[in-house]
C-alpha positions in Angstrom: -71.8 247.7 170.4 -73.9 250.5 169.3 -73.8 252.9 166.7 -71.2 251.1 164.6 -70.9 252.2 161.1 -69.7 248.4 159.5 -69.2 245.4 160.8 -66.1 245.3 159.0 -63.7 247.7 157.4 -60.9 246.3 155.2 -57.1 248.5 154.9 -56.2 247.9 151.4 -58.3 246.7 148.0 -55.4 244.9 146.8 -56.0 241.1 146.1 -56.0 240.2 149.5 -58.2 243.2 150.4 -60.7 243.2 147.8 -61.3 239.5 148.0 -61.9 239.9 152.0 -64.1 242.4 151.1 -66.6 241.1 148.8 -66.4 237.8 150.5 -67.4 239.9 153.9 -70.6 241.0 152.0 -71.3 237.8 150.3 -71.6 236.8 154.0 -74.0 239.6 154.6 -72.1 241.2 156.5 -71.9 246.0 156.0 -68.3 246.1 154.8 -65.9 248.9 153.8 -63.2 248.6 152.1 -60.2 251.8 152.5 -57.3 252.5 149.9 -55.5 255.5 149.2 -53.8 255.0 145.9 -56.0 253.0 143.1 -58.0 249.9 143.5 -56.2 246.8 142.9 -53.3 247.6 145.4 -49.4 246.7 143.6 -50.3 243.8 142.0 -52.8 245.1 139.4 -52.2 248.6 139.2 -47.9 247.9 139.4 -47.3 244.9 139.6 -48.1 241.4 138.3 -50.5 242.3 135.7 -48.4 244.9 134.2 -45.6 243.1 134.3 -46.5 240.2 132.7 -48.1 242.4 130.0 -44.6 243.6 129.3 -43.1 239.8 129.5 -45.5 238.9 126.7 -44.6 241.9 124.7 -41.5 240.9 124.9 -41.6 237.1 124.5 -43.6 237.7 121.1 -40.5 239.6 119.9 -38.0 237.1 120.7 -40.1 234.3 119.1 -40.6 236.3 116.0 -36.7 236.4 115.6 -36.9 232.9 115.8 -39.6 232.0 113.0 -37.8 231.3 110.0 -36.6 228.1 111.7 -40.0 226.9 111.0 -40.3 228.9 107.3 -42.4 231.7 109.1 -40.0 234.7 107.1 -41.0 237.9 109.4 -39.3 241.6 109.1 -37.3 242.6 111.4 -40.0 243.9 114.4 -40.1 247.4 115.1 -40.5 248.7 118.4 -43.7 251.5 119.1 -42.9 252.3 123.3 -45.6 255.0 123.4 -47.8 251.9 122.3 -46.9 249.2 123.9 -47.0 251.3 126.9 -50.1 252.3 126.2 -51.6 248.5 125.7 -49.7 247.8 128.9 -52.2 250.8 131.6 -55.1 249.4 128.9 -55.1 246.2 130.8 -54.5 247.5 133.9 -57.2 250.3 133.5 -59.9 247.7 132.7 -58.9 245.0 135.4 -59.0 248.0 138.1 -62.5 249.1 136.9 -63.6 245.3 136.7 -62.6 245.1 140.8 -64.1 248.8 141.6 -67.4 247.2 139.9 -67.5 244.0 141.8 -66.8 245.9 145.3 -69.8 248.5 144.1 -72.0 245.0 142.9 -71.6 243.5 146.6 -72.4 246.6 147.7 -69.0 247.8 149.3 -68.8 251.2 150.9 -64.9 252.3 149.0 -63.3 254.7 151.6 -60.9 256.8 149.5 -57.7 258.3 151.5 -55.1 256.8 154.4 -56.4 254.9 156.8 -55.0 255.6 160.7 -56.3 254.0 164.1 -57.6 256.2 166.2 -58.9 253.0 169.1 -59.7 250.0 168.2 -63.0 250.0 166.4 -62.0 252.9 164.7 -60.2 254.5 162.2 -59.8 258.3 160.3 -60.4 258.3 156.9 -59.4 261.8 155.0 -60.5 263.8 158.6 -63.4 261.2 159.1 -63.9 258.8 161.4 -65.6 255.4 161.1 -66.0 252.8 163.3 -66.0 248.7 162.6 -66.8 245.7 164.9 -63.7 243.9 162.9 -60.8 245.1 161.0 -59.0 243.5 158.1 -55.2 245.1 157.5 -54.2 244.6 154.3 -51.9 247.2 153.9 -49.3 245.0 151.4 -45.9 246.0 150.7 -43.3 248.4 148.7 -40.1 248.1 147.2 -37.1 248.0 149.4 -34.5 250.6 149.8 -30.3 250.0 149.3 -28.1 252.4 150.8 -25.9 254.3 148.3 -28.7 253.3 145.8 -31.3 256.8 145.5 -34.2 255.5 143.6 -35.3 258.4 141.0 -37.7 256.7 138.8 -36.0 257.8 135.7 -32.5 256.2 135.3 -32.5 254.7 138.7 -36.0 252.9 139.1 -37.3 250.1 141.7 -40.1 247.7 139.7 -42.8 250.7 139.7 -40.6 253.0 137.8 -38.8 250.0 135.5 -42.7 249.4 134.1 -42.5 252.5 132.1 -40.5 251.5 129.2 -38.7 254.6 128.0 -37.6 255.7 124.4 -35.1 254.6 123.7 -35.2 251.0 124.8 -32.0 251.3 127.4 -28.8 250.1 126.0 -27.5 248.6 129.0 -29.6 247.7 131.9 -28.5 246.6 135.6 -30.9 244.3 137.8 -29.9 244.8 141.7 -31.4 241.9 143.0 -31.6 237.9 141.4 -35.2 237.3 142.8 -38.8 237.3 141.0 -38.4 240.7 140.2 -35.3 241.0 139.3 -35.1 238.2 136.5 -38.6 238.9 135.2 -37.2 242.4 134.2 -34.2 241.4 133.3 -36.4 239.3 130.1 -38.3 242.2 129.8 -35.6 244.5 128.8 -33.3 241.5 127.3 -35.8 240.1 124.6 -36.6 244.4 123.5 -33.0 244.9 123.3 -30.7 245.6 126.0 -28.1 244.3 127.1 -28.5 242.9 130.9 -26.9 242.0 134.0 -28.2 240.8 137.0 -25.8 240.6 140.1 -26.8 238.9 143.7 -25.4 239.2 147.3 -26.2 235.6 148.2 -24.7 232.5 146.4 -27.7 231.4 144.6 -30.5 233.4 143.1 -34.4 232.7 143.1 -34.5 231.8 147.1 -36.8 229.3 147.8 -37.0 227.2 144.5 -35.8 223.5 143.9 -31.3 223.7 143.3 -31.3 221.5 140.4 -34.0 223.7 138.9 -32.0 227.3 139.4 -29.3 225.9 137.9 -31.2 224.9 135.0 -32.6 228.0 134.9 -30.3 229.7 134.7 -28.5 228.4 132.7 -31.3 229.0 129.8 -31.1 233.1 131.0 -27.6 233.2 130.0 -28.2 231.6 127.1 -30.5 233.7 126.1 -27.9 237.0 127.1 -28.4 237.4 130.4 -25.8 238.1 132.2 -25.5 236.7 135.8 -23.2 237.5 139.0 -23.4 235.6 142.5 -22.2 236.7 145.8 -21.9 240.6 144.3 -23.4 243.9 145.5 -24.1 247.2 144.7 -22.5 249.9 147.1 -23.3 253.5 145.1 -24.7 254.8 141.9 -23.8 257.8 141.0 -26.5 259.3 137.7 -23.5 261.2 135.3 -23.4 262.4 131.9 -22.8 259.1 130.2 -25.3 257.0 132.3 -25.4 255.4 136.0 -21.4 254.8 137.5 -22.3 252.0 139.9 -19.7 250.6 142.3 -19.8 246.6 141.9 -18.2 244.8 144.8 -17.7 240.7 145.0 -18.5 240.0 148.7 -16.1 237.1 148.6 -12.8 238.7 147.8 -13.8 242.3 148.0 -12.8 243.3 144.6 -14.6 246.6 143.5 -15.1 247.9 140.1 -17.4 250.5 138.3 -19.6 249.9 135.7 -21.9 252.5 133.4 -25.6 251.3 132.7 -28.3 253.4 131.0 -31.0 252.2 133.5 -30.5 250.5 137.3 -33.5 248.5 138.2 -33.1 248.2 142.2 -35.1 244.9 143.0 -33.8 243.7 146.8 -36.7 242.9 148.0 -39.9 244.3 149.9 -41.2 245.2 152.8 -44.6 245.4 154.7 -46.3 248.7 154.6 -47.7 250.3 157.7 -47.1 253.9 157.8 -49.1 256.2 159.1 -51.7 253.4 160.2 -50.9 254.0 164.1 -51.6 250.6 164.5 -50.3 251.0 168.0 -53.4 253.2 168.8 -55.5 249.8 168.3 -53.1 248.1 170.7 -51.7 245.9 167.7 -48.3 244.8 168.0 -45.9 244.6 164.8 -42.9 243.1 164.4 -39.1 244.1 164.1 -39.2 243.5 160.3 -42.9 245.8 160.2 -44.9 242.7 159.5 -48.0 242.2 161.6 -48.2 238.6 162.6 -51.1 236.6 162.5 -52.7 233.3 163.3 -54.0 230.7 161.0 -57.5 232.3 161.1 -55.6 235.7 160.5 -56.1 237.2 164.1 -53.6 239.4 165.2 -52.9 239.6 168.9 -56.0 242.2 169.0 -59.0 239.0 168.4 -61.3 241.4 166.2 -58.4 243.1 164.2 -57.0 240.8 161.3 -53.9 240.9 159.0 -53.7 239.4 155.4 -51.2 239.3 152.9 -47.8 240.6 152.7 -48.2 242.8 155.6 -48.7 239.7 157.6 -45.7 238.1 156.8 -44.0 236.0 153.7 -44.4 234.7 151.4 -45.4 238.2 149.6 -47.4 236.5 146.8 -50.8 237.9 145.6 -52.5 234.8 145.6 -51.3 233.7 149.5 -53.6 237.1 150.1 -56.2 236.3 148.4 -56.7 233.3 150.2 -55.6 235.0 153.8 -58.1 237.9 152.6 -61.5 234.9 152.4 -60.6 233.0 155.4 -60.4 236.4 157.3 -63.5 237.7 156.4 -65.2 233.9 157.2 -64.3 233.8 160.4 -65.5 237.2 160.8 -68.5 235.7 160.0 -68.6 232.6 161.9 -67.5 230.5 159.6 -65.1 227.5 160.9 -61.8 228.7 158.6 -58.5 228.6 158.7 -55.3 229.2 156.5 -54.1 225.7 156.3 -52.4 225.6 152.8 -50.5 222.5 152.5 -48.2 224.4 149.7 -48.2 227.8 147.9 -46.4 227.7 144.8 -43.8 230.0 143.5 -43.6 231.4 140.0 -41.2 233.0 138.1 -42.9 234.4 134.9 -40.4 234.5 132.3 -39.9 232.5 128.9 -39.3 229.7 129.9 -40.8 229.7 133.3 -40.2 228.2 136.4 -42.5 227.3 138.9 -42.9 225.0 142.2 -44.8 224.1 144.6 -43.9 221.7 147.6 -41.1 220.6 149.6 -37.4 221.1 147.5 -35.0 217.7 147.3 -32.8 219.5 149.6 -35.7 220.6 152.3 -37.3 217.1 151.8 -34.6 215.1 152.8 -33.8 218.0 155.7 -37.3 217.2 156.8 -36.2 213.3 157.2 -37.8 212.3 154.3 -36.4 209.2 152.3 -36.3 210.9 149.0 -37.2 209.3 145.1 -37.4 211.6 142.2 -38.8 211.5 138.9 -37.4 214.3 136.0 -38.7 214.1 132.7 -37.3 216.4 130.1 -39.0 219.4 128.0 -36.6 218.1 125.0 -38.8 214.8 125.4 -42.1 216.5 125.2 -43.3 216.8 120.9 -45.9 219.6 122.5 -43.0 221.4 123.8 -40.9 220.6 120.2 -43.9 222.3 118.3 -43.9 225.2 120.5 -40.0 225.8 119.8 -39.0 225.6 123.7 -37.9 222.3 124.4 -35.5 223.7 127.6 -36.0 222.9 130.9 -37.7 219.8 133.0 -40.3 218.9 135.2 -39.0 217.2 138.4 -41.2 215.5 140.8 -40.2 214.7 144.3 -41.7 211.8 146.1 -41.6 210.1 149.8 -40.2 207.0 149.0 -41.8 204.8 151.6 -45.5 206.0 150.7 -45.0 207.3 147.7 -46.7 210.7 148.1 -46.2 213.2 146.1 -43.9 215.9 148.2 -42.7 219.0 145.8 -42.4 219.1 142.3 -40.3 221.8 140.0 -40.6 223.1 136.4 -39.2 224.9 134.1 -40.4 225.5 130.9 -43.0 226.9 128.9 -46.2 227.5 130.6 -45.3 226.1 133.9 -47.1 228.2 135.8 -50.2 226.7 134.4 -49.1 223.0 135.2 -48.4 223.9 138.5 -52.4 223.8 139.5 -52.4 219.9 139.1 -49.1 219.7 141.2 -51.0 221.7 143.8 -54.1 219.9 144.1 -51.4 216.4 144.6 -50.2 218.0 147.7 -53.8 219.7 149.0 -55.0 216.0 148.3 -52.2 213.9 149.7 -52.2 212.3 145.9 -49.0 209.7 145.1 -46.8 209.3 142.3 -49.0 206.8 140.8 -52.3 208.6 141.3 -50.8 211.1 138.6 -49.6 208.4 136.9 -52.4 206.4 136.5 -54.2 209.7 135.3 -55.1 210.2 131.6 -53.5 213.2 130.0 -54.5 214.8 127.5 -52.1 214.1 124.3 -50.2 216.1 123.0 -50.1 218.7 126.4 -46.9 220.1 127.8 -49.1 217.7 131.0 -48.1 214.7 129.8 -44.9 215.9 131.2 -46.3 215.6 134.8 -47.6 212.3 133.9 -44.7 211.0 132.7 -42.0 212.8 135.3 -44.9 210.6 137.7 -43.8 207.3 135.9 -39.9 208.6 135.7 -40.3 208.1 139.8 -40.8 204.3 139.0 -38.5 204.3 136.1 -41.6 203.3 134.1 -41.8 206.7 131.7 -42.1 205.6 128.3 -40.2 208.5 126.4 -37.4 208.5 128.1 -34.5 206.5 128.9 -35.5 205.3 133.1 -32.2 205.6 134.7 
């Protein structure tokens, strides 16, 4: 085609974008990359890096309250919100301008303003046009909307709003919503003093994780205060004198009843973003949920117009972009990719975590699987007893005939981080006894996955095999 400006633009510089981007021009090949808010899309700018600034804020506090148990005699910690704040938009500020550099070392034309189709090989960019041989959408998502619900950003907030901390820390906070979201805010607010509730429309809450793991779960987040309601909704909240009248409703026997919170965190969900792209101008088709479907090499149903990350469809998880975002831009290229993750683990970032990746027990056996487990206990781990959090377990779930490893669920501390070698098992079609066989360093919180490995043939040595 002649006079084409790129040979690929990219919609979004959130993770998925940004990492299409620069590996488009590792490639060689003249990329742009368009956003209209701030580099970094939700995820850095307001989402997980924010958040989990304000989890570890928070988690330091709790532990502090807890350090005369081991002679460590601390005052009572005071609270500075401006600050903490403050340290919170720090990180943010220098992770944002450490992507805005990379995209300007790979030399990465940044297209500031909306992006909207005009055909298909090109798009209007604040009342400019440019045109691409290939298109990456990575448009991401935003927080969903509940009738009766008006998100303000003040007292009323969905997880953009609930990252500014205000002064005072709310006395009572409701979480709509018993997902990611909603627990990791729930911590947040718990552990710098409120008192918090969490109700959920469906029976159970963190969709998607391992049954006996939610249940442990969540049983630790009561302990710890949280309070927890199933099968409830939200139907109004009403902002009054004395805080936020919300109308609570159990969806099993219809009982209704109105609470008063200082602060209403609505976390339901999201949903893709594509407004104002006119993506029907580029003859792309999109869905009845607004997600823009996509093959394994991330093709929509246009061949040279591609969609990554949440905007293509769930899970919405930054790092499921990220990958989406390089196999996109190497096919682009000529590369023979694909998106062919055998498993993309879940996480939920709170203290203790909990974290999976795999098939379930329940979705195992659903898949025909014959089904062995292994569980091995944090309260057996001494790592775990010198870090004070000795709740929760690591469960590993195995095809019996074979032996390979299928799924395996944590909770506890750092779980996130021994997810990666639960991950490579599946990507590698690793068994029970590969891990089992493997040295672990001693003491780790990894021995756990070593030893939940042997619990599978009751061979664990610090445990009980059952």
């Amino acid at each position: 085609m002649a006079n084409i400006d790129y040979d690929v633009i990219v919609i979004g510089a959130g993770p998925g974008g940004y990492h299409a981007a620069i590996r488009a021009a590792q490639l060689g090949l003249k990329t742009a990359i368009v956003e209209r808010e701030k580099v970094g899309g939700v995820c850095l700018n307001v989402g997980c890096i924010p958040t989990k600034a304000m989890l570890h804020a928070a988690e330091v506090r709790a532990e502090a309250k807890h350090a005369s148990e081991f002679g460590l005699n601390l005052n009572e910690a005071s609270l500075d919100i401006a600050k903490l704040n403050g340290w919170k938009d720090g990180i943010v500020k220098r992770l944002t301008g450490g992507v805005s550099g990379l995209l300007k070392g790979n030399k990465v034309t940044l297209l500031s303003g909306e992006a909207s189709f005009v055909d298909d090989h090109t798009v209007e960019v604040g009342g400019q046009k440019h045109t691409a041989s290939h298109f990456i959408i990575a448009t991401g998502s935003e927080p969903a909307k509940l009738p009766g619900v008006a998100v303000d950003q003040e007292v009323i907030v969905d997880s953009t709003g609930a990252l500014v901390m205000p002064d005072p820390v709310p006395a009572r906070m409701l979480c709509i919503g018993g997902g990611v979201i909603g627990f990791e805010f729930a911590q947040v607010y718990n552990n710098l003093g409120s008192e918090v509730k969490i109700i959920e429309f469906m029976p159970n809450v963190i969709p998607g994780a391992d049954a006996d793991a939610v249940k442990e779960f969540t049983k630790i987040m009561k302990k710890q205060g949280i309070s927890i309601e199933t099968q409830t909704k939200a139907n109004k909240a009403e902002r009054k004198s004395d805080g936020v009248h919300v109308e609570i409703e159990n969806v099993q026997d219809g009982e209704k009843r109105t609470e008063v919170f200082d602060r209403v965190l609505v976390a339901i969900g999201r949903r893709p973003r594509t407004d104002g792209l006119n993506a029907d101008k580029a003859g792309v088709q999109i869905s009845e949920r607004g997600f823009i479907p996509a093959d394994k090499q991330q093709r929509t149903n246009v061949p040279h117009i591609f969609s990554i990350g949440d905007v293509a469809g769930n899970p919405m998880l930054a790092h499921k972009a990220m990958k989406e975002g390089l196999v996109a831009a190497e096919v682009i290229a000529g590369k023979p990719a694909e998106q062919d993750a055998v498993a993309i683990p879940g996480v939920v970032y709170t203290n203790p975590e909990l974290a999976w990746v795999g098939l379930t027990e329940a979705e195992a056996i659903e898949k025909g699987h014959k089904v062995k487990k292994g569980v091995f206990p944090m309260a057996a781990s001494g790592r775990a007893m010198t870090l004070q959090q000795t709740d929760g377990f690591i469960k590993m779930v195995v095809e019996e005939d074979t032996d390979l490893v299928l799924g395996v669920h944590i909770v506890g501390p750092r779980a996130s981080d021994l997810l990666g070698e639960a991950g490579l098992a599946l990507e590698m079609a690793a068994t029970a006894s590969d891990i089992a066989l493997t040295i672990h360093a001693h003491p780790t919180l990894g021995e756990g996955v070593l030893e939940a490995a042997e619990a599978v043939h009751k061979q664990a040595i610090h445990i009980m095999n059952k």
